[in-house]
N, CA, C and O of each residue as an XYZ file, in Angstrom:
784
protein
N      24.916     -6.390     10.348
C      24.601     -5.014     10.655
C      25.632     -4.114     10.003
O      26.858     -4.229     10.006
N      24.929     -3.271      9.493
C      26.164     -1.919      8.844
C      26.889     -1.347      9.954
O      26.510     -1.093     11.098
N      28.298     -1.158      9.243
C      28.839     -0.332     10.414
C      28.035      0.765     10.435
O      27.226      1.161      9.596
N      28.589      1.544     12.288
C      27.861      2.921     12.828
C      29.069      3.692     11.793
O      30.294      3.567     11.762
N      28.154      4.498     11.016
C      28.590      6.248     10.697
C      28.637      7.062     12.070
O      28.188      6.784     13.182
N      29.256      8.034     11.651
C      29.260      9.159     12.337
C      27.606      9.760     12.561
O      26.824     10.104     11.674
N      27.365      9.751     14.196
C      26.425     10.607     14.548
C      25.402     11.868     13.901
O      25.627     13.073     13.784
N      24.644     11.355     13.674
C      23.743     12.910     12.635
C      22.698     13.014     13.785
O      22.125     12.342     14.643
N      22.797     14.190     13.308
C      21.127     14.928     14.214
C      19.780     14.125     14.241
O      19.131     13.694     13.288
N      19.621     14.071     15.100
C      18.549     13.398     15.328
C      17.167     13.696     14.135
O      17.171     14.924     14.048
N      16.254     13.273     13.393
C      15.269     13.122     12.861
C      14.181     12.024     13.065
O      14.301     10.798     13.071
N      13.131     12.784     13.222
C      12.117     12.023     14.016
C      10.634     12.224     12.982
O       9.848     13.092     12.604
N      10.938     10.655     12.853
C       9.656     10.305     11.694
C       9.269      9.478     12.890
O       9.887      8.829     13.734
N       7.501      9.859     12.536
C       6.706      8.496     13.044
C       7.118      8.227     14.189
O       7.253      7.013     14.341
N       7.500      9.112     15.478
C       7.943      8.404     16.787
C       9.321      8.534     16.560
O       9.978      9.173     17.381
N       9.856      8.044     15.604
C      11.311      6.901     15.993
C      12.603      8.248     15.267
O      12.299      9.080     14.412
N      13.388      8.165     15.630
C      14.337      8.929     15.091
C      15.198      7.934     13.917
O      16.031      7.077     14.215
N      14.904      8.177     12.992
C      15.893      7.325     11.679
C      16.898      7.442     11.859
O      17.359      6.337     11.574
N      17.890      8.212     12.245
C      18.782      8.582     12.095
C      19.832      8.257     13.225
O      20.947      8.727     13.453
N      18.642      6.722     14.219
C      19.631      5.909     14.685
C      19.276      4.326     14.499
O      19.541      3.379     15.241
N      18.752      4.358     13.553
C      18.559      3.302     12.849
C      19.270      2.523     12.100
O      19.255      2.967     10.952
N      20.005      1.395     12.204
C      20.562      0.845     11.118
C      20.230     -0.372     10.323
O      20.834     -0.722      9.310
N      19.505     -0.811     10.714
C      18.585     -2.042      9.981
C      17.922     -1.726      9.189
O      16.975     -1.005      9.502
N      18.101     -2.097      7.857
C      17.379     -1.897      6.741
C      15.939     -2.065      6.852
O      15.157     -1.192      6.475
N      15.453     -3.535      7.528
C      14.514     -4.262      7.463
C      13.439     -3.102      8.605
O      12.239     -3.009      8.344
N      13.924     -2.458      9.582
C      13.294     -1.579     10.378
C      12.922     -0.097      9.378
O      11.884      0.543      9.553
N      13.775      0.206      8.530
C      13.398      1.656      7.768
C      12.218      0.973      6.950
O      11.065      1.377      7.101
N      12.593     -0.300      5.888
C      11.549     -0.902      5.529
C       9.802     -0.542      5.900
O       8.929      0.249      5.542
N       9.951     -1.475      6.672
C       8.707     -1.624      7.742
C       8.197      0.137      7.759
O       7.018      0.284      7.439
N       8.995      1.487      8.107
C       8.588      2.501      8.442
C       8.525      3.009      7.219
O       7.887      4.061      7.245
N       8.982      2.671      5.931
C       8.624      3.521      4.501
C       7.381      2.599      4.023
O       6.796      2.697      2.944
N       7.155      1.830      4.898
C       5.374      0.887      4.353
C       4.479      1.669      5.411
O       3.345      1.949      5.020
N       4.717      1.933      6.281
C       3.427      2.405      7.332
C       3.579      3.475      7.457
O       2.961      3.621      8.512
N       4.242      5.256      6.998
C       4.246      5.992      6.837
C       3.408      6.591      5.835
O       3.140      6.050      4.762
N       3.072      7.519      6.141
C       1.532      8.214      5.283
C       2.468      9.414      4.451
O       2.667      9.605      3.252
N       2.882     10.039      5.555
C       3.546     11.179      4.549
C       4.583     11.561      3.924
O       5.674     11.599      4.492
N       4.412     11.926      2.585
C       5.559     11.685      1.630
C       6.721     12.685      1.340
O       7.404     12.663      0.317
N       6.846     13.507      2.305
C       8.175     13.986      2.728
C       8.503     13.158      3.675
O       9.727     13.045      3.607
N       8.181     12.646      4.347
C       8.638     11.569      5.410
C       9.344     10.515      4.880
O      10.451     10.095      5.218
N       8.316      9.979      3.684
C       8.740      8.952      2.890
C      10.195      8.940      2.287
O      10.837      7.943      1.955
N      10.562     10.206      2.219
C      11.521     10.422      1.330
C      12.651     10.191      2.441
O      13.622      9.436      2.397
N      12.261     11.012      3.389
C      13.110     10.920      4.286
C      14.117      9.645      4.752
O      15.303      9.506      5.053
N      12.828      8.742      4.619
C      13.403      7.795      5.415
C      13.756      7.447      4.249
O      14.967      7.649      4.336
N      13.538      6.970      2.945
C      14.375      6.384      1.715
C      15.412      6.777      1.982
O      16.270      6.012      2.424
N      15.661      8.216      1.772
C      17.696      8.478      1.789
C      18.000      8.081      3.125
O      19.223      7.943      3.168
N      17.415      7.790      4.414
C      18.409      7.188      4.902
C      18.563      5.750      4.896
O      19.649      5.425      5.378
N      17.953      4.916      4.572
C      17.736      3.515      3.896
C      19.009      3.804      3.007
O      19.992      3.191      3.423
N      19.243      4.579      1.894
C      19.809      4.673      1.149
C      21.544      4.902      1.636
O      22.624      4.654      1.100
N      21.167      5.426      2.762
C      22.691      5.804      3.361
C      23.072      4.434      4.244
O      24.286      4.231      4.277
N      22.494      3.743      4.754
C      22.386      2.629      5.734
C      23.064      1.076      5.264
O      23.700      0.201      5.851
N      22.384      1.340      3.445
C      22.147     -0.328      2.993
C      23.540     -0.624      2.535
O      24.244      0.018      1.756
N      23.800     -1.778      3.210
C      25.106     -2.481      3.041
C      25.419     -2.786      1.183
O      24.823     -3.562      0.436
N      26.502     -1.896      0.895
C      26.395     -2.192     -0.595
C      25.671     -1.347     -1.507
O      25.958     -1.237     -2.699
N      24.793     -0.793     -0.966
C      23.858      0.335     -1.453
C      22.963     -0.219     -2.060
O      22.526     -1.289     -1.638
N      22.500      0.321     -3.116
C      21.308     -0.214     -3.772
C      21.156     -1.463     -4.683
O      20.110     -1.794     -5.242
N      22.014     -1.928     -4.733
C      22.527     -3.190     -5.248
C      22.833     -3.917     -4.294
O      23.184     -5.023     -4.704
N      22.870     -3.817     -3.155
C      22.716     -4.866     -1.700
C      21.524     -5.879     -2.214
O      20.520     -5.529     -2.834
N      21.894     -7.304     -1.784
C      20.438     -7.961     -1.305
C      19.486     -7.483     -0.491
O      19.778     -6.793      0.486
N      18.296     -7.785     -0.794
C      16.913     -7.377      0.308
C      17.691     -8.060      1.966
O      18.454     -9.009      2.148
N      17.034     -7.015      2.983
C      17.299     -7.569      4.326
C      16.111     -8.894      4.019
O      15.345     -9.094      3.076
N      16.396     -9.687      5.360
C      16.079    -10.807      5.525
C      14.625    -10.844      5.677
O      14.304     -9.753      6.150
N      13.572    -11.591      5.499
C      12.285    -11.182      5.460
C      11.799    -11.655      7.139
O      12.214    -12.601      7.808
N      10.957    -10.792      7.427
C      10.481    -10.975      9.053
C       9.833    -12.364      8.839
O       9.573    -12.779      7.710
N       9.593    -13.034      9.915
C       8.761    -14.189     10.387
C       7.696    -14.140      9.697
O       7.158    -13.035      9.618
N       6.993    -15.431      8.911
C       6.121    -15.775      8.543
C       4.885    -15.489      9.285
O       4.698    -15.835     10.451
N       3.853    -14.687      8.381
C       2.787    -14.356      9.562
C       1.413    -15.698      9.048
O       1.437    -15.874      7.830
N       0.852    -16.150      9.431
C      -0.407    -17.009      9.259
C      -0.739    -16.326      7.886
O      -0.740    -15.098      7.791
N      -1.070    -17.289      6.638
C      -1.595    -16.981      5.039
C      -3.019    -17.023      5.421
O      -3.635    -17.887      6.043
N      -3.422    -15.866      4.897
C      -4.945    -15.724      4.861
C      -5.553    -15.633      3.279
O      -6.740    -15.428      3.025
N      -4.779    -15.775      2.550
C      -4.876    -15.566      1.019
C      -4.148    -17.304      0.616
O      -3.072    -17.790      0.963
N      -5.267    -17.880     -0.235
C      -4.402    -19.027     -0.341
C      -3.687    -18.795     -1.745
O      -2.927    -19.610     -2.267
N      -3.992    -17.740     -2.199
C      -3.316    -16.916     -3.546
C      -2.048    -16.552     -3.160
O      -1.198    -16.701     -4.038
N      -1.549    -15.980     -1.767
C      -0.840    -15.529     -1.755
C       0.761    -16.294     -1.312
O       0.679    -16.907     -0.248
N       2.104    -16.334     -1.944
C       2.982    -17.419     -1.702
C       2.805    -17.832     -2.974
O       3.886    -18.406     -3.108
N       2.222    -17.982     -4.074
C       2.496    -18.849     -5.660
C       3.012    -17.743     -6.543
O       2.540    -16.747     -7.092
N       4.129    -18.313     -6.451
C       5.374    -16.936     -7.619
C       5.619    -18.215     -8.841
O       6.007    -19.381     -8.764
N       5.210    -17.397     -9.882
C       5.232    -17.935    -11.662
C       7.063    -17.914    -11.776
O       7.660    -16.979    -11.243
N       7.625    -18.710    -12.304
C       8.976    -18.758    -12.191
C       9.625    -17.619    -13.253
O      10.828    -17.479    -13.470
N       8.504    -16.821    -13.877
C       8.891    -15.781    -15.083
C       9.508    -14.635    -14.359
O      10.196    -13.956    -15.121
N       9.485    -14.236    -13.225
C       9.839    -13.099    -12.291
C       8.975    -12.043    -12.784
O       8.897    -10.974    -12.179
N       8.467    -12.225    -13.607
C       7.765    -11.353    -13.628
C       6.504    -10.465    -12.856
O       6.404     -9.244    -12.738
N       5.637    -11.490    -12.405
C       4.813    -11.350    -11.165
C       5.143    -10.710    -10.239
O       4.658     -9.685     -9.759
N       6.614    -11.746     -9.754
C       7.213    -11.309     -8.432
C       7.241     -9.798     -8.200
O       7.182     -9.322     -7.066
N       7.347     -8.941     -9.487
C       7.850     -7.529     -9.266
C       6.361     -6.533     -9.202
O       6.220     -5.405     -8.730
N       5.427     -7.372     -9.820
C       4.290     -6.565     -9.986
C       3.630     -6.033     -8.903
O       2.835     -5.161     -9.254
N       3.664     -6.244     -7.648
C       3.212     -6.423     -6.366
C       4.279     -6.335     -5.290
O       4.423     -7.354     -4.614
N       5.226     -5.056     -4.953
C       6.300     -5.240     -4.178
C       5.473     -5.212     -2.806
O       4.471     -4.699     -2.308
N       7.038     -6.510     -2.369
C       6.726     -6.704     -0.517
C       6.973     -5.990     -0.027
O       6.329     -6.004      1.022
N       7.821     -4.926     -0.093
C       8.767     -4.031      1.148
C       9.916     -4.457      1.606
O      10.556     -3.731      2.367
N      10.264     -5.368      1.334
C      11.477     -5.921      1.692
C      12.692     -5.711      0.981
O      13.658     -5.898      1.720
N      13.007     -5.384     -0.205
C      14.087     -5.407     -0.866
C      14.425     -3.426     -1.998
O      13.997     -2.284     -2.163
N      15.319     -4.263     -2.331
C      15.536     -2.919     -3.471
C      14.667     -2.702     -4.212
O      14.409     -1.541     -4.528
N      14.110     -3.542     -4.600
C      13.304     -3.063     -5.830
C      12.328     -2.155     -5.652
O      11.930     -1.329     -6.473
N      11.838     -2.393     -4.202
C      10.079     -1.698     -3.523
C      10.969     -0.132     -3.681
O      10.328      0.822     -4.122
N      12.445      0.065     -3.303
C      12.896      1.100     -2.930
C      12.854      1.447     -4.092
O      11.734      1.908     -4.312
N      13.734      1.487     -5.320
C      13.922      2.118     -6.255
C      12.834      2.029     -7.119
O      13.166      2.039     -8.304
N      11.680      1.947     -6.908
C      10.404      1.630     -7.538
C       9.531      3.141     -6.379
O       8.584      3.858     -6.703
N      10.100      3.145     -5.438
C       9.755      4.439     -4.901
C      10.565      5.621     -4.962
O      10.247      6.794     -4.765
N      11.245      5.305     -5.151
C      13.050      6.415     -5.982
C      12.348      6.747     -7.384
O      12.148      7.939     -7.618
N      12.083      6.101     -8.032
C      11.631      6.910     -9.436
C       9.902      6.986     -9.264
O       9.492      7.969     -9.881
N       9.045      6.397     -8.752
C       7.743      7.662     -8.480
C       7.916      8.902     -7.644
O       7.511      9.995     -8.041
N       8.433      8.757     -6.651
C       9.387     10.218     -6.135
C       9.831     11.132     -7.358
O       9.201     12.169     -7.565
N      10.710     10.838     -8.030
C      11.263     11.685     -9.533
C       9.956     11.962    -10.403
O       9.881     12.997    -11.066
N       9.147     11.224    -10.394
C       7.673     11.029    -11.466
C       6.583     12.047    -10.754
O       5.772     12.647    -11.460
N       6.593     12.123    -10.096
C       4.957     12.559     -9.024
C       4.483     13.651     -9.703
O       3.290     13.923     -9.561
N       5.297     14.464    -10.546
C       5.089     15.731    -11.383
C       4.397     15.802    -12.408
O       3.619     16.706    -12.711
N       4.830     14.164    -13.411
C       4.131     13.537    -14.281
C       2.970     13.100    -14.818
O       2.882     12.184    -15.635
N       2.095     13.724    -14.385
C       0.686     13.006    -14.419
C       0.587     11.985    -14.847
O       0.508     10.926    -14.225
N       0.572     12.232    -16.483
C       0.308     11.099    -17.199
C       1.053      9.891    -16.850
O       0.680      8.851    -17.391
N       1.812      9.855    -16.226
C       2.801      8.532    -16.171
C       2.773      7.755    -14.653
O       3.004      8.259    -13.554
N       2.484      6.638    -14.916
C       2.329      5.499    -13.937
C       3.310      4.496    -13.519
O       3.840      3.666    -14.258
N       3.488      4.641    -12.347
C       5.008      3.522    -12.875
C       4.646      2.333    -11.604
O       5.157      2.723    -10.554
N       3.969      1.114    -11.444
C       4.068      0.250    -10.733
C       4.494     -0.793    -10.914
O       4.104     -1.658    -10.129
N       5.379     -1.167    -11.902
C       6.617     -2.167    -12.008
C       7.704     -1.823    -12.552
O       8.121     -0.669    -12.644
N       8.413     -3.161    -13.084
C       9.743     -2.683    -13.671
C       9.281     -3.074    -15.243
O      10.189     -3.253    -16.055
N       8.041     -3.194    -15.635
C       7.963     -4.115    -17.024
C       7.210     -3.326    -17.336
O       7.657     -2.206    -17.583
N       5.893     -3.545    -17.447
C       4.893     -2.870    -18.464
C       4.628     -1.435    -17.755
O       3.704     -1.009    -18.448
N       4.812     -0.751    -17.087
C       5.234      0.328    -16.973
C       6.500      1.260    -17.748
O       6.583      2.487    -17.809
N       7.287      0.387    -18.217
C       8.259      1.133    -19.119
C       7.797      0.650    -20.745
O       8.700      0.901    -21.543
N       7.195      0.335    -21.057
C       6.827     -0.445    -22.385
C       6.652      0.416    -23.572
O       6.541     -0.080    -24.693
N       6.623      1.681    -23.365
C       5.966      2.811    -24.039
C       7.373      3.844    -24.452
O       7.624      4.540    -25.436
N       8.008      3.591    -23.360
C       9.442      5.053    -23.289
C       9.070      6.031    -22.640
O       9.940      6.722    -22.111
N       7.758      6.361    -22.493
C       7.508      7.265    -21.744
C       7.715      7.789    -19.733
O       7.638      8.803    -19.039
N       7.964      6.515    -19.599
C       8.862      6.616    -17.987
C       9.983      6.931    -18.033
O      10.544      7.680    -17.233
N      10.763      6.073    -19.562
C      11.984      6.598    -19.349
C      12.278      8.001    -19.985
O      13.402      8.007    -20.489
N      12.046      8.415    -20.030
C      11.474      9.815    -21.121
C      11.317     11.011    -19.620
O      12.033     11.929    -19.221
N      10.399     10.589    -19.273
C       9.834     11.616    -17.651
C      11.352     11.487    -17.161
O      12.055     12.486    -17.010
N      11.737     10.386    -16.962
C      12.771     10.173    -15.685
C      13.830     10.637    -15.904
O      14.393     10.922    -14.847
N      14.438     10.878    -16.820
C      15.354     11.366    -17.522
C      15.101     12.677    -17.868
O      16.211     13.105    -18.186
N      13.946     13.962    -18.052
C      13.175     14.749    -18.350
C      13.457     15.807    -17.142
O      13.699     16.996    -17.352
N      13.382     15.114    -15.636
C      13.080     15.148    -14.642
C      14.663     15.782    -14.223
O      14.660     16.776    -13.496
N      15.597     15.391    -14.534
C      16.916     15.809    -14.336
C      17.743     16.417    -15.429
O      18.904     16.825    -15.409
N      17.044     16.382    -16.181
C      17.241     17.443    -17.755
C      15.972     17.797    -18.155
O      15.362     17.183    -19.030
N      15.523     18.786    -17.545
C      14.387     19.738    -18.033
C      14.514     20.113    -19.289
O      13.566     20.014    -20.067
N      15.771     20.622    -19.679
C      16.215     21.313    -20.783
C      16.328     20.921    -22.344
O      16.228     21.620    -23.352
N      16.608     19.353    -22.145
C      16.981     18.484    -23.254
C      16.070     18.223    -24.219
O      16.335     17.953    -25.391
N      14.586     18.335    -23.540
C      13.597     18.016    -24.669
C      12.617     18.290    -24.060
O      12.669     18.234    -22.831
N      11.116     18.767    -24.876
C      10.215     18.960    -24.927
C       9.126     17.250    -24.013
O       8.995     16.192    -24.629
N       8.717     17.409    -22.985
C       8.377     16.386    -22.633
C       7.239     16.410    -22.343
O       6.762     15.438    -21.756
N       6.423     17.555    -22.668
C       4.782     17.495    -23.336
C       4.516     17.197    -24.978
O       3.312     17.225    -25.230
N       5.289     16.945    -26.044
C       5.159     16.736    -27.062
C       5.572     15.912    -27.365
O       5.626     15.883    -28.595
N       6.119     14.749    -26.727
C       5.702     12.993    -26.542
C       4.910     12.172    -26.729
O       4.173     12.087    -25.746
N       4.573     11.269    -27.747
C       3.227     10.779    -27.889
C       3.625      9.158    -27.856
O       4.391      8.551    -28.605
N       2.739      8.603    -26.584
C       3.298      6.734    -26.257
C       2.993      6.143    -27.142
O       3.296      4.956    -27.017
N       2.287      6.494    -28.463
C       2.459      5.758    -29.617
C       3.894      5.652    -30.356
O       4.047      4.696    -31.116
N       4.938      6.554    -30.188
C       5.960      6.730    -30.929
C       7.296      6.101    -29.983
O       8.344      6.673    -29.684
N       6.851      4.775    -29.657
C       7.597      4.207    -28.652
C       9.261      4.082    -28.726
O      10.072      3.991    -27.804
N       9.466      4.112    -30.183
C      11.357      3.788    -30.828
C      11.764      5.074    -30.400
O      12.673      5.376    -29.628
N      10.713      6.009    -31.200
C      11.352      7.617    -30.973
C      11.904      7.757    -29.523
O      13.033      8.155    -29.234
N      10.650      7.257    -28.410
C      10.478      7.582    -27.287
C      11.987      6.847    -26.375
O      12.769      7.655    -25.875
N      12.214      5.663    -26.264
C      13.145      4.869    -26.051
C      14.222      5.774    -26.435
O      14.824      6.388    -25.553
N      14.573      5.940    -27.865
C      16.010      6.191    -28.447
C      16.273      7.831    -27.308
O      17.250      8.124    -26.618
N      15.147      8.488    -27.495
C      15.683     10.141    -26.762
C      16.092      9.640    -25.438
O      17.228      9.820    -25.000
N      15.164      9.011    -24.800
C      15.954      8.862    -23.292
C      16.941      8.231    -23.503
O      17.931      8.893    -23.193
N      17.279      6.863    -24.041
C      18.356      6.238    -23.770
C      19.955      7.308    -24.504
O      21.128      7.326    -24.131
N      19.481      7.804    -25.252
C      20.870      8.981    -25.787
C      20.776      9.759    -25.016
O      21.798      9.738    -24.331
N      19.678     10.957    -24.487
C      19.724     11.689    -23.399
C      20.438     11.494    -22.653
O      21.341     12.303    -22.442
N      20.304     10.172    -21.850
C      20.606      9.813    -20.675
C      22.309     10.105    -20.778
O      22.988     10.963    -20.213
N      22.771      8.806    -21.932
C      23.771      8.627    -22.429
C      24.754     10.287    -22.558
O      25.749     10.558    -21.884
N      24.254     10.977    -23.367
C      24.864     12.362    -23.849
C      25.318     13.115    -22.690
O      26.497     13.416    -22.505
N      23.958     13.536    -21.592
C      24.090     14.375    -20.804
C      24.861     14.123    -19.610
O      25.656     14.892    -19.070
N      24.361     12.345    -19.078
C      24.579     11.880    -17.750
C      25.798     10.656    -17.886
O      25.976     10.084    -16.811
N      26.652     10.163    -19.000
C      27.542      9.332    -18.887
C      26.526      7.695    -19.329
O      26.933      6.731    -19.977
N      25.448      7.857    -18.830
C      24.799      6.420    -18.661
C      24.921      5.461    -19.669
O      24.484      5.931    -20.719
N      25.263      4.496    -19.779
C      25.498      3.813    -21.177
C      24.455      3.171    -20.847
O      24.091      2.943    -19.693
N      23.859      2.809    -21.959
C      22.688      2.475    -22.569
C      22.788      1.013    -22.678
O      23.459      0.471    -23.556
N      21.963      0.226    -21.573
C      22.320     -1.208    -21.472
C      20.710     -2.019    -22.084
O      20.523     -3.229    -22.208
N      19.776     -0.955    -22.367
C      18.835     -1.473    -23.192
C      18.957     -0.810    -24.672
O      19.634      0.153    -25.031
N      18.380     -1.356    -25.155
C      18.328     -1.600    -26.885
C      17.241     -1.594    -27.375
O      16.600     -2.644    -27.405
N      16.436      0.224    -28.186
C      15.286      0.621    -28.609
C      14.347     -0.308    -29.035
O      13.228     -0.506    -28.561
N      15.265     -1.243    -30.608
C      14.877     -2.068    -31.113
C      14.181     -3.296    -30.045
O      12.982     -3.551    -30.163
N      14.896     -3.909    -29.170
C      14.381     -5.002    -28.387
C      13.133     -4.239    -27.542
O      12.052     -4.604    -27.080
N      13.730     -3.246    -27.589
C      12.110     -2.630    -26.207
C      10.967     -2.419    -26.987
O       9.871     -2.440    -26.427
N      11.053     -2.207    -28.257
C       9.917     -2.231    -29.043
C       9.060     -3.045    -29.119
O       7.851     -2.873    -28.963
N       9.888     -4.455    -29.484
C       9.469     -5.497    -29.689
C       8.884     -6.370    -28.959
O       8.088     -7.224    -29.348
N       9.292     -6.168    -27.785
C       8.285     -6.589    -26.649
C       7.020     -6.023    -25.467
O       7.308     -5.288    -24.522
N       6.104     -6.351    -25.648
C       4.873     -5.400    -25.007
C       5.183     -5.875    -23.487
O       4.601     -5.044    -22.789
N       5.738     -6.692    -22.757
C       6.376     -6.681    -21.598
C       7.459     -6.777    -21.381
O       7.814     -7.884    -20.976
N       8.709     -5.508    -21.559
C      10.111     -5.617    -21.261
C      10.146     -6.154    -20.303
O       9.245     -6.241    -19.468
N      12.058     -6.965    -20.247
C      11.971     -7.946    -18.874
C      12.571     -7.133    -17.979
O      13.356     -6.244    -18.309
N      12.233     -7.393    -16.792
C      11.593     -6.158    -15.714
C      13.464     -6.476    -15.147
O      14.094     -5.422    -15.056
N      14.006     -7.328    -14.918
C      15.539     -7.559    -14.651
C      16.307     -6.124    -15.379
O      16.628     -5.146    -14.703
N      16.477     -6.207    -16.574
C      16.941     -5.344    -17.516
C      16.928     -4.326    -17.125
O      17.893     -3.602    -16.882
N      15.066     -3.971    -16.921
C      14.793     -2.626    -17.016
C      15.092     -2.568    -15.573
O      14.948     -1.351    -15.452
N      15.403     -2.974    -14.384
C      15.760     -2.798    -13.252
C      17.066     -2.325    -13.471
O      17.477     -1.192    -13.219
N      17.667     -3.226    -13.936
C      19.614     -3.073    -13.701
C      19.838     -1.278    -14.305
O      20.688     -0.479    -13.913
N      18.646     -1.040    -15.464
C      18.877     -0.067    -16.477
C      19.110      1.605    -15.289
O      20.033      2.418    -15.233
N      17.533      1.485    -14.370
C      16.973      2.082    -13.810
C      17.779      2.215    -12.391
O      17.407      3.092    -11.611
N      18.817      1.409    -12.057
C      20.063      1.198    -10.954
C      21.393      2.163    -11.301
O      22.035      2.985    -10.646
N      21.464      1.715    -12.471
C      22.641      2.654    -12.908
C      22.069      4.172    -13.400
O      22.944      5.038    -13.417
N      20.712      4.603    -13.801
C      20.588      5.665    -13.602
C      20.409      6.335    -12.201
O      20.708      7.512    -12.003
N      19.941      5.571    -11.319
C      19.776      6.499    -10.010
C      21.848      6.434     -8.970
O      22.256      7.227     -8.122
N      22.507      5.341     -9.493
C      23.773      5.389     -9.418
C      24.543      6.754     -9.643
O      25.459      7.162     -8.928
N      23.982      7.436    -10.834
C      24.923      8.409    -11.261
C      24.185      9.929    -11.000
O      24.754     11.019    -11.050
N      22.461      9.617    -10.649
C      21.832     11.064    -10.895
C      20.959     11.309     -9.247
O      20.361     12.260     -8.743
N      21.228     10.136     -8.879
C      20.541     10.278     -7.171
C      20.954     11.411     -6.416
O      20.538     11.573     -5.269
């Protein structure tokens, strides 16, 4: 259990006041069955204030096995890749996978439901980066065909404006039509590290 912080005002999502909550695995559970997305948010930053280690903490522990009604469901491909395509709710990733559609929601065009073929284009990282530098570039005159272009502006953007060093590499993101979703996780950690 995280240590108790200092006392905050009470906030009351969904019944429950978050804000005496300290179990990750309980905010969890309430950022999956919550409908509304100021709420949602809500309870993310305090998830965010809560998690032992922060966002780079391990996932809390997963609740009790409920009876499989899917005999599909339980077979993970050892590529990790899968694993991310379909978040449980349980860990960081579901979070910061809702940390940057939160930043995105403005975006139309842009979809973001993993850590892989959702960035494949530059154009997430382009919005996301866009999103906290309005100023830096034109981000209606982007075209996801021009994927190097697209890659290189965010990853220097990022770099120029926000400190972020650039732990992916245009060239490699090009080259693969499913970046590995690890990478683009760790990438997408250290940006919400410095711009959250």
């Amino acid at each position: 259990m995280a240590p108790m912080a200092p006392k905050k005002a009470p906030l009351v999502i969904c019944g429950v006041n978050i804000n005496a909550i300290y179990e990750p695995a309980q905010l969890h559970h309430l950022l999956q069955t919550c409908e509304d997305f100021n709420d949602k948010n809500k309870i993310f930053a305090r998830l965010m204030d809560i998690m032992p280690g922060g966002p780079d903490a391990p996932p809390p522990p997963p609740p009790p096995p409920a009876a499989e009604k899917d005999p599909a469901a339980g077979k993970k491909k050892n590529d990790g890749f899968e694993l991310d395509c379909v978040p449980q709710g349980k860990g960081t990733k579901e979070v910061m996978l809702f940390w940057v559609q939160c930043r995105l929601r403005d975006y139309k065009t842009i979809k973001v439901e993993n850590f892989s073929t959702s960035w494949a284009d530059g154009m997430a990282f382009c919005a996301l980066i866009h999103h906290f530098f309005p100023d830096a570039f034109d981000f209606n005159k982007l075209d996801p065909r021009n994927r190097r272009y697209n890659f290189d502006l965010a990853f220097r953007t990022a770099d120029q404006r926000a400190g972020i060093f650039p732990l992916l590499d245009a060239d490699d993101m090009v080259s693969m039509e499913k970046p590995d979703w690890k990478s683009v996780f760790a990438y997408i950690q250290s940006i919400y590290a410095v711009l959250k």
